[in-house]
Steps between C-alpha positions, in 0.01 A plus 500: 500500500628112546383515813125549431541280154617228789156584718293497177643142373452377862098594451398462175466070583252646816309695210451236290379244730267794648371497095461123486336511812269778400377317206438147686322632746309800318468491100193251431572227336346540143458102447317510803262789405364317191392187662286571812190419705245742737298420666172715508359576864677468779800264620330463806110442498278440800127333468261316755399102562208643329657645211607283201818666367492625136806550312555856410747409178838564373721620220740232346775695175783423321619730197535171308248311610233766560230455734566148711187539736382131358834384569511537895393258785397558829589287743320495823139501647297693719280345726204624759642468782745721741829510324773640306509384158778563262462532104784495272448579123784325280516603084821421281607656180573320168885574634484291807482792711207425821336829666332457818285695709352428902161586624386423845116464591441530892160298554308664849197390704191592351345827588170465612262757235238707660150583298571716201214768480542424081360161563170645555538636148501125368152263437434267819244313312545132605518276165513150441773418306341330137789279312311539177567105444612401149458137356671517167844562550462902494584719800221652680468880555408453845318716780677842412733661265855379510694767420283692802583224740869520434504860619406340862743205491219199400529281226231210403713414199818393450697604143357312184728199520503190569486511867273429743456578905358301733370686807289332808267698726439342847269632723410153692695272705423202348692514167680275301816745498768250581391250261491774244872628622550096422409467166648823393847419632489172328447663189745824551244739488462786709200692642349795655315451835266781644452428866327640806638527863376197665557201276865669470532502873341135546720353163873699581702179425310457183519869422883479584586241181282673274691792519814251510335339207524839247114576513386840626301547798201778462315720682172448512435687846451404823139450532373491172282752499391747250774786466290764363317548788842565689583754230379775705672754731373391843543121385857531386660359778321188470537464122898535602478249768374234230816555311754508754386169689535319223865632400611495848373103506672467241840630608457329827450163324764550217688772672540652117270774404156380295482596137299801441195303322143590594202372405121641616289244745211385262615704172350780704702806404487903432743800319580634820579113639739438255653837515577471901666119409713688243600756775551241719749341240284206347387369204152347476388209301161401336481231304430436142369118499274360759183233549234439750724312684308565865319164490617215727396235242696626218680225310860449359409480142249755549756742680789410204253586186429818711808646519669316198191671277608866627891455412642851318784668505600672800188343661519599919277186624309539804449172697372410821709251722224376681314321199624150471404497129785747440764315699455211292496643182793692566712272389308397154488921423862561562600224279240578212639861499844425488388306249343801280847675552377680838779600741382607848651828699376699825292762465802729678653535199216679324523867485 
């Protein structure tokens, strides 16, 4: 009998640290279980250069503090361009305690689309895009309903504040572009600039500090020619072709991946158009302020009571580079508006 009282002395320390160890490495820890954050998706998400990446959400809790979803940051971007991006999500409770959570976005080369039957479905008809130009302050309704536009990634408006958006078409190569990029530096502004193939080809140093510079290079196709009519099955490859030169000039200039914003040639546009950008990954832009501005002989103070006159909020103003009028009143409207409480943005950051 003493001799297994000896054995079972001898083991009961191994039994207890076999508990202990039981419970550290097994039992959950009940603090822990009442402050947490989950992620909703996957961990581990994979999109295309062509995709922009939405976030699919999370779950933020404390027992105390209830739902903390507000409370948590995300640090980390995802670009378009080949890559591995990492996302961490960071929330603390009222107790001090931080809660963290890791996603990882693998950015891959663009897969090339292929006709989609459905498209056939959608109207080809070739519009012109109509601002519906306002005067007094108000914002316009423009060329087709907003809400319907949205659904295929286009915006003409930005929200209804104070903010404007300058955006400037080129389809020449004599433009006042650098003199513009000039005055808008000088006054910290920044600006969206639909371009076509060749005067991005002929201009790459320019092109090179404008993208330096913070404003956003768009595509306005390599030829400028009217995409409708390469909205068809046997013209696909072609409508393609004046997309991709443009983003592969672009990466070859900047070696970073252009922006995904698209605007027609000539405000020449259709449904099924804007819903083959949207597959493609764009957004499109019309424009919710604009003037006759074609004419060689337009004038500074002509040019600066144009575009002052059609100031509203969330105006997206179309201008053309190659007017001298409107390089020399640039500097005039940007100060006037600032001056009405205006702030300017880039149109990438509607919608």
């Amino acid at each position: 009998m003493k001799k297994y009282l000896k054995i079972i002395i001898k083991i009961i320390p191994l039994i207890i640290l076999i508990i202990i160890l039981y419970f550290t490495l097994f039992s959950k820890d009940e603090e822990s279980e009442k402050f947490y954050i989950k992620l909703k998706g996957q961990n581990i998400i994979t999109i295309n250069t062509n995709q922009t990446y939405e976030e699919p959400g999370f779950i933020a809790y404390d027992n105390v503090d209830g739902n903390l979803k507000d409370k948590v940051k995300i640090t980390g971007t995802v670009k378009n361009k080949q890559g591995t991006y990492e996302l961490t999500y960071t929330v603390k409770n009222s107790k001090g305690l931080t809660a963290k959570a890791h996603r990882f976005v693998k950015v891959e080369r663009s897969k090339k689309i292929t006709y989609n039957k459905a498209y056939d479905k959608l109207d080809n008809t070739s519009r012109g895009w109509w601002s519906g130009n306002k005067k007094d302050g108000t914002r316009p309704s423009g060329g087709a309903d907003i809400n319907e536009l949205k659904k295929l990634n286009a915006y003409f408006l930005g929200p209804n504040e104070k903010v404007i958006y300058l955006t400037f078409d080129e389809g020449a190569y004599d433009t006042y572009v650098e003199e513009i990029v000039d005055v808008l530096n000088k006054n910290d502004v920044k600006a969206t600039f639909f371009l076509c193939l060749n005067y991005m080809k002929k201009n790459a140093d320019l092109i090179k500090d404008m993208a330096e510079a913070g404003h956003t290079i768009g595509n306005h196709t390599a030829s400028h020619l009217n995409m409708p009519s390469l909205a068809t099955e046997e013209n696909f490859d072609k409508y393609l072709k004046e997309i991709t030169e443009v983003e592969e000039a672009y990466y070859k200039i900047t070696g970073e991946t252009m922006e995904k914003v698209y605007r027609d040639p000539r405000g020449e546009w259709s449904i099924r158009d804007l819903q083959i950008m949207k597959d493609l990954g764009y957004k499109t832009y019309f424009y919710s302020a604009d003037y006759k501005d074609f004419a060689e002989d337009v004038t500074k103070e002509y040019a600066l009571a144009e575009l002052t006159k059609r100031l509203h909020n969330g105006a997206i103003y179309l201008i053309h580079p190659k007017n001298k009028g409107n390089y020399l009143a640039l500097d005039s409207f940007i100060k006037e508006a600032k001056k009405q409480g205006y702030k300017f943005d880039l149109v990438k950051n509607i919608g």
